[in-house]
C-alpha positions as a Markdown table, in Angstrom:
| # | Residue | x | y | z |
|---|---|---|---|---|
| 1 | Unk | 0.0 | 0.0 | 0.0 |
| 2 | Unk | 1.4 | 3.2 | -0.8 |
| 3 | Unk | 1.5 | 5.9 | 1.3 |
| 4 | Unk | 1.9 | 9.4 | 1.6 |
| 5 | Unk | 5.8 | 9.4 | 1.9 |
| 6 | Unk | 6.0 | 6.9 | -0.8 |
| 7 | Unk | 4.2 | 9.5 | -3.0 |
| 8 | Unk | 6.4 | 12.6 | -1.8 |
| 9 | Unk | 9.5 | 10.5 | -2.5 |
| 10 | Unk | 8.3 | 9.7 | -6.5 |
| 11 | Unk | 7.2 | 12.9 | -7.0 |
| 12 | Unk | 10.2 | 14.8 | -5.8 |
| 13 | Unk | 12.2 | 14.1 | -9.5 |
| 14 | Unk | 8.9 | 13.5 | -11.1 |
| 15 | Unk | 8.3 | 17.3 | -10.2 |
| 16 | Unk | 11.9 | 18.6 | -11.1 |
| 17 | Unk | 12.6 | 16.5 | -14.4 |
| 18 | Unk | 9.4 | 16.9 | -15.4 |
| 19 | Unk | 8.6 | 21.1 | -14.7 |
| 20 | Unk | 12.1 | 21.6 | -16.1 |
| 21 | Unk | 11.3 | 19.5 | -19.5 |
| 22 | Unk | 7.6 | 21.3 | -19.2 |
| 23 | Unk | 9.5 | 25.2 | -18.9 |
| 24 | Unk | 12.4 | 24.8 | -20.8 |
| 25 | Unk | 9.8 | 23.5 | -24.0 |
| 26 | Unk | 8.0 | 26.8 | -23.1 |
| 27 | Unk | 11.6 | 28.6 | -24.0 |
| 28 | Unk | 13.1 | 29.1 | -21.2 |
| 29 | Unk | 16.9 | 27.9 | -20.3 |
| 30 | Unk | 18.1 | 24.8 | -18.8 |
| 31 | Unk | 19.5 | 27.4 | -16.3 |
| 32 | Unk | 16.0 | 29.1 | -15.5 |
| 33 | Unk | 13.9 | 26.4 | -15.9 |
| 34 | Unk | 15.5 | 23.6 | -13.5 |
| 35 | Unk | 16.1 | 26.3 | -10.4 |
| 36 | Unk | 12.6 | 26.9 | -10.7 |
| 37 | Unk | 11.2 | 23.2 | -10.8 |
| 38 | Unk | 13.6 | 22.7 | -7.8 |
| 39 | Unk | 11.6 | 25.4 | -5.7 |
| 40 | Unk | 8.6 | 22.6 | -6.0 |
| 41 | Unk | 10.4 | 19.9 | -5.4 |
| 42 | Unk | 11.9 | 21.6 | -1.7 |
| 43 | Unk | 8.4 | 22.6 | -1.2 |
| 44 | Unk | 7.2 | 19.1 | -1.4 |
| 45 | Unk | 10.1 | 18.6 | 0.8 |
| 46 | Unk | 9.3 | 21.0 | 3.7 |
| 47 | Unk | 5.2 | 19.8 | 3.8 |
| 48 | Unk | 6.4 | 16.6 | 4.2 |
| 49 | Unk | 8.9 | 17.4 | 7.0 |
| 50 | Unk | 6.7 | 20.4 | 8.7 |
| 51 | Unk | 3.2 | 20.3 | 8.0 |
| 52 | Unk | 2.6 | 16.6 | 7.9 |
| 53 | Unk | 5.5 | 15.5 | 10.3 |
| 54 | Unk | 6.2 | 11.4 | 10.4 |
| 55 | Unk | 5.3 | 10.4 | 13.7 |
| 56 | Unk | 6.0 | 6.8 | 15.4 |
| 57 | Unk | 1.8 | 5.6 | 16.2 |
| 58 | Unk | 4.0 | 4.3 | 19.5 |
| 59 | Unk | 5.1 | 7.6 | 20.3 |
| 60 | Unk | 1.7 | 8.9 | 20.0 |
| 61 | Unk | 0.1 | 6.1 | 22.3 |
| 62 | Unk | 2.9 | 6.5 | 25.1 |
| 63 | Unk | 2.5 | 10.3 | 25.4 |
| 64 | Unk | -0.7 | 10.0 | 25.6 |
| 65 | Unk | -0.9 | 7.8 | 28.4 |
| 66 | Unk | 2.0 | 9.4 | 30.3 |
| 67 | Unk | 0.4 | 12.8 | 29.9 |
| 68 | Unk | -3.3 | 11.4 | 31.6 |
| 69 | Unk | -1.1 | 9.6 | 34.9 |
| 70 | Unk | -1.7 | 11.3 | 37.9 |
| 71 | Unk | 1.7 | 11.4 | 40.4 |
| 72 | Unk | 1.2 | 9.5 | 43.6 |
């Protein structure tokens, strides 16, 4: 099953090879057009890393239960 990350990690060249081939057939240059199709690529980059942050499920359970004990 393919997830989200799986899908972030094929479209990352997918994005810059292909927006680069997409620009530079517009008429731009190699030099324009690949600097360009990288600022997508990072982007793709930083929502995966800062908006939907991986998080271990077993993290999740643990400091949830530690944050409902009561101290003695």
């Amino acid at each position: 099953m393919t997830g989200y990350y799986d899908a972030v990690l094929g479209l990352i060249p997918l994005a810059l090879a292909g927006i680069s081939a997409a620009l530079w057939s517009l008429g731009l240059e190699w030099t324009t057009a690949i600097p360009l199709a990288s600022v997508v690529a990072v982007g793709l980059i930083g929502h995966a890393m800062f908006v939907r942050t991986p998080v271990d499920a077993r993290s999740q359970e643990s400091a949830r239960t530690e944050s409902t004990q009561m101290a003695d």
